[in-house]
N, C-alpha and C positions, 0 to 999 in steps of 0.2 A: 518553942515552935519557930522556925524558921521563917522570915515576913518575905515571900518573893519578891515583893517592889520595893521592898529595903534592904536590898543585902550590902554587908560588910565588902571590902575588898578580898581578906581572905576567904569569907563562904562564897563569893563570886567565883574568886580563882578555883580555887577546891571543886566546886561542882562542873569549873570547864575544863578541868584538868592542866590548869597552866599554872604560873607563878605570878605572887602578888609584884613581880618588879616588872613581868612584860606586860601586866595591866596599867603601871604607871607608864612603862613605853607606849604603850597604845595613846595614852592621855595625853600624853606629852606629843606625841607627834599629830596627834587629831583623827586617830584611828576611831579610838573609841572613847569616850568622858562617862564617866559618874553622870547619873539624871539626878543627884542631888549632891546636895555640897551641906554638910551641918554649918552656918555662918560664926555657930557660939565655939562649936568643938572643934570644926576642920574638917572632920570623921565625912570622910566619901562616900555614899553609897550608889548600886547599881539596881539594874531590877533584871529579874531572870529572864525578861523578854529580851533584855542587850544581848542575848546570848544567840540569838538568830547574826548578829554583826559577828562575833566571834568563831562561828561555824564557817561564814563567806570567808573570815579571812584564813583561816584554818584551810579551809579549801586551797584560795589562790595561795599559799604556802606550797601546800603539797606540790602544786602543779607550777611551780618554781618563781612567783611571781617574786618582787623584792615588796619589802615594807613600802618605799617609795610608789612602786606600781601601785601598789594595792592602794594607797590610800587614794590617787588620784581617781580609781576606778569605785571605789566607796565615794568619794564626793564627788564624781558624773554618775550617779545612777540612771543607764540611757539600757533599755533591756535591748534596744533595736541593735546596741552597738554590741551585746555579749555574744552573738556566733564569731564575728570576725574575731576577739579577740582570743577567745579559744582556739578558732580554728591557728589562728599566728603561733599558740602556745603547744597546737600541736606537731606542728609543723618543726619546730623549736624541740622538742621532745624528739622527734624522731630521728633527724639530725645527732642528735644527743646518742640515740641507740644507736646508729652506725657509725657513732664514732667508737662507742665502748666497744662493739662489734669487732672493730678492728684494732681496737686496746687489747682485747682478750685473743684475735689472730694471733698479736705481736706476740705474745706472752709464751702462748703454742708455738710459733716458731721457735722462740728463743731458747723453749725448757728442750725443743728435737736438736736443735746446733748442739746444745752442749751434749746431751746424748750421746749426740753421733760424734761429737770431740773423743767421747772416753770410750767408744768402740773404734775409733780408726786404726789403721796399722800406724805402726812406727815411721817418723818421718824420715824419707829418705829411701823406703822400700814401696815398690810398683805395687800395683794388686787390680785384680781384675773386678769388675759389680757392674750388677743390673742397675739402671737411675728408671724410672718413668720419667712421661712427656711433663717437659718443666715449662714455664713462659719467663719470660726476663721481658724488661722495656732496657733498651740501651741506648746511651747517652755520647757523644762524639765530641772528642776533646780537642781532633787536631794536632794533638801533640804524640810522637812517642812513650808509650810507659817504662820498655825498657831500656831509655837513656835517661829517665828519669831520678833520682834518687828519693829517697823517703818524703822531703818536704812538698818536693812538685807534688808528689801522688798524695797527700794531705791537702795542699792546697787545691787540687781540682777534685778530691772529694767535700769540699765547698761548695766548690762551683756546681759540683750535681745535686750540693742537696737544694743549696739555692735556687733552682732549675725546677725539681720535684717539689719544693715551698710552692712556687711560683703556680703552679699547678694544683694547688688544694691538697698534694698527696699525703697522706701523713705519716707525719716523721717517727712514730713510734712503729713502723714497719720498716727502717732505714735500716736494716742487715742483710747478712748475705750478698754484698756488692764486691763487685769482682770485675777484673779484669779480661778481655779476650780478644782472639788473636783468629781473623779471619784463614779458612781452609785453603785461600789463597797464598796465604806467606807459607806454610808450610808443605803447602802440593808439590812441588818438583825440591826446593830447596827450600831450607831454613833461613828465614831471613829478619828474625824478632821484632816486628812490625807489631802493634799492638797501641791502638790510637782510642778503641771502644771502652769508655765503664759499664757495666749491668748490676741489675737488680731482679731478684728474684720477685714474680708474683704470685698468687693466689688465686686460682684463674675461676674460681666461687666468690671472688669478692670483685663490686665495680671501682676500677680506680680513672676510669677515662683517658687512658694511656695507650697508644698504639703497644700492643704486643707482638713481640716475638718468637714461637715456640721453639722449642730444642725438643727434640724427638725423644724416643724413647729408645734405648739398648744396651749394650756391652760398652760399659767404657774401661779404660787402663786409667789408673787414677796414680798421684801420689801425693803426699801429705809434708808439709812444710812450716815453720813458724819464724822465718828471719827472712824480710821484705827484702835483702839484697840478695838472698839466696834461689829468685826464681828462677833465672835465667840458667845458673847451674841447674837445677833440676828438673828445668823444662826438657836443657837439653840430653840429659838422663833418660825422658820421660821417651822424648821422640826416637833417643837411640832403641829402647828399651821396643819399639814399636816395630824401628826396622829389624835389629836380629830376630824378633820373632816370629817375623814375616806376618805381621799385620798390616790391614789397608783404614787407615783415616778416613772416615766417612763425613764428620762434619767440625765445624770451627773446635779451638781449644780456648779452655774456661780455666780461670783462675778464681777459686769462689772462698773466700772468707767464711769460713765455721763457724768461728768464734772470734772476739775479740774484748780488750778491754784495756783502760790505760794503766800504763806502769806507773806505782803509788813511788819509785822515787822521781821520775821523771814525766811524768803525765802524760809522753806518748804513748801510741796504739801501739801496744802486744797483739800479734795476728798468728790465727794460725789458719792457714788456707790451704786447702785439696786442686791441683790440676788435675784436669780429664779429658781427655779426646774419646768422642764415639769409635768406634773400632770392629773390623768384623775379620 
């Protein structure tokens, strides 16, 4: 017969479902001690009531406190202070869900980019499609992109994420960032003016970002994967617009699908879609 106000270390462990090495962690840190100590054998024992302590810390485990926390909060037993620290813990927690929140957006974007990688047309051929109303936040560089070469536009994608850091935005939704070319450079003539980056949002999610909308319609789109190659098929894109007597309705996007680094050379592989709204 089992003595509850003698128990061994292991019918302790055993009955709280833990292990006899995080009851000596407990000991050791001053979680929790043996109510007795045998002086002749050594031999530890607990009593089944210690198990009300193992329950509390079992709790604050769950609800993510650390060992550290915990103990300090077992040695202030103050009950007037346990709403506030809950309520801290929940507040702490939910934080926590809007982040996975937006762990699990990122994830959904990223499994539709690639999708929609493996259904686009061939790069280099026009094609007509419906987009819906998008939002983008856009970022102002001051500089040309297309007098740029590969490392500037590397290096001021830096500088926007550092920008979006700076702003709590989280980095695990950093896709779909693209370049665009105000309806003004290309209203009467072409003139590859293109100073803006964008980013794609999720307009169900709060990011605290002035947004932009891009409308909804018919755009002329085409498909690309070699960053020096825009400028040749933007101007394909616009030619492509006036023989077929369309009218440009609003700005042109240069939006990244997909990307990822070359495993010999660790730059960005891109493959990105231009688009002008069009009627």
């Amino acid at each position: 017969h089992m003595n509850l106000q003698k128990l061994s270390i292991g019918q302790m462990a055993h009955l709280n479902h833990i292990s006899e090495q995080t009851l000596r962690l407990y000991d050791k840190m001053g979680l929790l001690s043996p109510c007795y100590i045998n002086k002749e054998t050594g031999y530890r024992y607990y009593s089944i009531g210690q198990s009300a302590t193992l329950d509390m810390i079992q709790y604050y485990k769950e609800i993510g406190l650390s060992l550290n926390e915990i103990q300090n909060r077992l040695n202030e037993v103050n009950l007037s202070t346990m709403p506030s620290v809950l309520q801290d813990r929940y507040k702490y927690i939910e934080k926590q869900m809007k982040k996975l929140q937006m762990d699990q957006a990122a994830i959904l974007k990223s499994i539709d980019n690639f999708n929609r990688y493996l259904t686009l047309p061939q790069i280099g051929s026009t094609f007509l499609e419906y987009i819906p109303e998008r939002f983008i936040y856009v970022y102002h560089t001051g500089a040309n992109f297309f007098s740029y070469n590969y490392y500037d536009y590397e290096y001021n994608l830096r500088m926007f994420k550092d920008h979006l850091s700076a702003q709590n935005f989280p980095i695990t939704l950093f896709s779909n960032v693209g370049t665009m070319m105000r309806h003004e450079h290309f209203e009467e003539s072409l003139d590859f003016y293109s100073d803006e980056i964008f980013i794609f949002l999720d307009k169900q999610m709060e990011y605290n970002l002035a947004t932009e909308n891009i409308p909804a319609g018919t755009y002329i789109s085409l498909c690309c994967n070699v960053f020096e190659d825009e400028k040749k098929y933007a101007e394909q894109l616009f030619s492509e617009i006036h023989e077929q007597g369309y009218t440009p309705l609003g700005d042109y996007f240069c939006e990244v699908v997909t990307e990822y680094p070359n495993p010999e050379n660790g730059e960005r592989e891109i493959f990105y879609k231009m688009q002008v709204r069009i009627k």
